[in-house]
N, C-alpha and C positions, 0 to 999 in steps of 0.2 A: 504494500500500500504506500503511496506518495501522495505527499501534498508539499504545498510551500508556506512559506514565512507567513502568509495572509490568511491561511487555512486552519482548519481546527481540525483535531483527531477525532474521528468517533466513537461514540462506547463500543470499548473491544470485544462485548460482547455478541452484539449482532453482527459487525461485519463478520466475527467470524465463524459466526454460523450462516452467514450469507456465504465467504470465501468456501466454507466447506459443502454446502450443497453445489455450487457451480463448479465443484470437483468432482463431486461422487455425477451429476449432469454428462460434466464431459467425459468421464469413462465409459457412461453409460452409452452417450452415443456413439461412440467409438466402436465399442460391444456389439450395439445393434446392428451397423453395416458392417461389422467381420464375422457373428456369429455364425455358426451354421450349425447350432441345434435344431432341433425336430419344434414343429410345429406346435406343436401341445406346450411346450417348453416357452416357446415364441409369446403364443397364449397366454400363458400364465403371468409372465412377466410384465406383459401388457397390461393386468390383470392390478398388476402390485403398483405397478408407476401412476393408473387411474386415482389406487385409493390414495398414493403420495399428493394429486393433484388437486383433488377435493381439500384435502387438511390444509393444502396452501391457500385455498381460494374461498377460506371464509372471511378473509379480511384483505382487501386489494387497493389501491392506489389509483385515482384515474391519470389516464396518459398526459394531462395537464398540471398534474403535482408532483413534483422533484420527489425524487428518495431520500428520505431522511439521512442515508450514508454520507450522499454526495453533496458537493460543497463546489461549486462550477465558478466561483469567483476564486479558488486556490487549483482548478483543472481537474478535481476529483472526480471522474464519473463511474462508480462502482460498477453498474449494470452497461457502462460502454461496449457491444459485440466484437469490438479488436482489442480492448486495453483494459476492459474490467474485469477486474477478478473476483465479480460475484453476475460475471456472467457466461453460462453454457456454451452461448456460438463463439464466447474469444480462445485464442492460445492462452493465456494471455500475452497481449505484448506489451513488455517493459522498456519504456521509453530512456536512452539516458543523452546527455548531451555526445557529440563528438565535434571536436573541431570548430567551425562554424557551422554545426549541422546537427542532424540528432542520428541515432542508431538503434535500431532492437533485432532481435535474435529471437527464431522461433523453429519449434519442427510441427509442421501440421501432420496429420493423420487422415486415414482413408474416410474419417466423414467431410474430408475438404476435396474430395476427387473430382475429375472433369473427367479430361481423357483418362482411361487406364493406368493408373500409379503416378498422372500426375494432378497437379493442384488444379481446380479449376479457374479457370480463366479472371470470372467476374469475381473471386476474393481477394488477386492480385490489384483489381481496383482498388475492391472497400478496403486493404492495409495500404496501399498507398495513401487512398484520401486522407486516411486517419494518417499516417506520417507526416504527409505533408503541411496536414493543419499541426502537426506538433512542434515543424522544424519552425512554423509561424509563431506558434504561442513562445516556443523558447528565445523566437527572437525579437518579443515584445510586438509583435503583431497579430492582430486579431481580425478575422471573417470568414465570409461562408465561401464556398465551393462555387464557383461562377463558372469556370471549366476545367473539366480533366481527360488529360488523352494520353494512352499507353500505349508504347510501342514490344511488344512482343518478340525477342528476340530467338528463346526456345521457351521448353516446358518448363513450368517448376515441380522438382521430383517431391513425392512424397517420402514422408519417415526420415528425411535428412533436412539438418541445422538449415534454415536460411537467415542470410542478414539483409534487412533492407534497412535504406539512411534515407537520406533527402535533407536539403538545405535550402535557405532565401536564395535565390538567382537576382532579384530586383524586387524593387517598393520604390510606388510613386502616392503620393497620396494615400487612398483609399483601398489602391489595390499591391496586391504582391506577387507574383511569380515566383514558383517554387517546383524544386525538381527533386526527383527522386529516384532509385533503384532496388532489383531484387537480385540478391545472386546467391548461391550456396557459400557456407558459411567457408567451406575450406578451398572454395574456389572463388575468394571475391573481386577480382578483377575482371570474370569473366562472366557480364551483364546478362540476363535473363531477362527482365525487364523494366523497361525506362518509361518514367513518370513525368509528365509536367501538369502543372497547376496554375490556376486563376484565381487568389482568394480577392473578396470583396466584403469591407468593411461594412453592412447597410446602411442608409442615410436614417436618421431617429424615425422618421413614420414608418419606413419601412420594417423597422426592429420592433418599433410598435402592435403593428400588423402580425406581424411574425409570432411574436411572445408576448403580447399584452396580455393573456390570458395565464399567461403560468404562474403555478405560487409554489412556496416551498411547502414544507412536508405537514407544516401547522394550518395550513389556507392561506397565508399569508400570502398577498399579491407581492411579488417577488419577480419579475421579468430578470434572464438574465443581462449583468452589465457587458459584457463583451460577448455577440454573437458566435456562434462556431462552436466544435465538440472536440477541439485539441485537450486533450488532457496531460495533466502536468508530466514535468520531467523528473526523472528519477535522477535525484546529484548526489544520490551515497556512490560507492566504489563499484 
């Protein structure tokens, strides 16, 4: 878990019974597209994760109230799908600075497949977006996603390390240019695939529009202060 100077820890209690359910999750799915027991067995299982479902969903959150974990003025997004680690579809990935730039490390597994044993396509997007809005928040820049375009250079193999980075390219104003990359961890020179981005700051109505309605975890009307879902960078070792 990462936050910064501006953030608050949460009670260690829940996150980490949140961290530990979106562990026992991602095994689980993992499980389910390698398995190959017997149907009955399949069944059963199915069986058990329903009544896991129910116990979770007599007390819910709507999509316009923050998580009590998360703290989006320090980059905290617990339940973020690339970076949260209280959430199922992340690795997760651990942001840290490098250079002028940021770097994380991951090994996906066969519930992230496209083609046969390798990663699918459109997740090399969604961990790009997410990097590239991180190289921005680490470098005091903040906005949404205005364009992204990747160039494919081969596959990404499953069950082995990858590193992707990304760094500021340019900032003009409102907006910033940022680029980024995927390669294996032990082959990092030799690009897989390449990232560029368009972040844009939105003008106050437009952020208005966007998030007038969010509140934090109490009802509190709460709109976030800086648009975008970079979440923090990890500055331990």
């Amino acid at each position: 878990m990462t936050t910064n100077d501006t953030g608050t820890i949460p009670d260690a209690e829940p996150l980490a019974a949140a961290v530990d359910l979106a562990t026992a999750l991602r095994d689980l799915i993992e499980v389910s597209v390698t398995s190959t027991v017997a149907a009955g067995e399949v069944r059963a299982a199915a069986d058990l994760v329903r009544q896991a479902t129910e116990r979770l969903a007599v007390a819910r959150r709507p999509s316009s109230q923050l998580p009590a974990l998360d703290d989006p003025t320090a980059g905290r997004r617990v339940f973020n799908p690339v970076s949260g680690v209280g959430s199922a579809l992340a690795p997760p990935l651990v942001v840290h600075r490098e250079g002028d730039g940021v770097v994380a490390e991951a090994t996906l597994g066969v519930a992230y497949e496209g083609p046969p044993s390798y990663v699918h396509g459109g997740m090399s997007a969604l961990f790009m977006d997410q990097m590239l809005g991180a190289a921005a928040g680490a470098a005091g820049l903040w906005g949404m996603t205005a364009h992204l375009e990747l160039d494919y250079r081969g596959p990404l193999p499953l069950e082995r390390k990858l590193v992707f980075r990304a760094r500021v390219a340019e900032n003009t104003d409102r907006k910033s240019v940022i680029t980024g990359t995927i390669a294996v961890a032990d082959e990092p020179d030799r690009i897989l695939v390449e990232a560029r981005g368009v972040f844009v700051m939105p003008r106050p109505e437009k952020a208005q529009a966007y998030f007038g309605s969010i509140t934090d975890a109490s009802g509190r009307h709460t709109p976030p202060s800086r648009p975008g879902d970079a979440t923090a960078v990890d500055e331990g070792d």
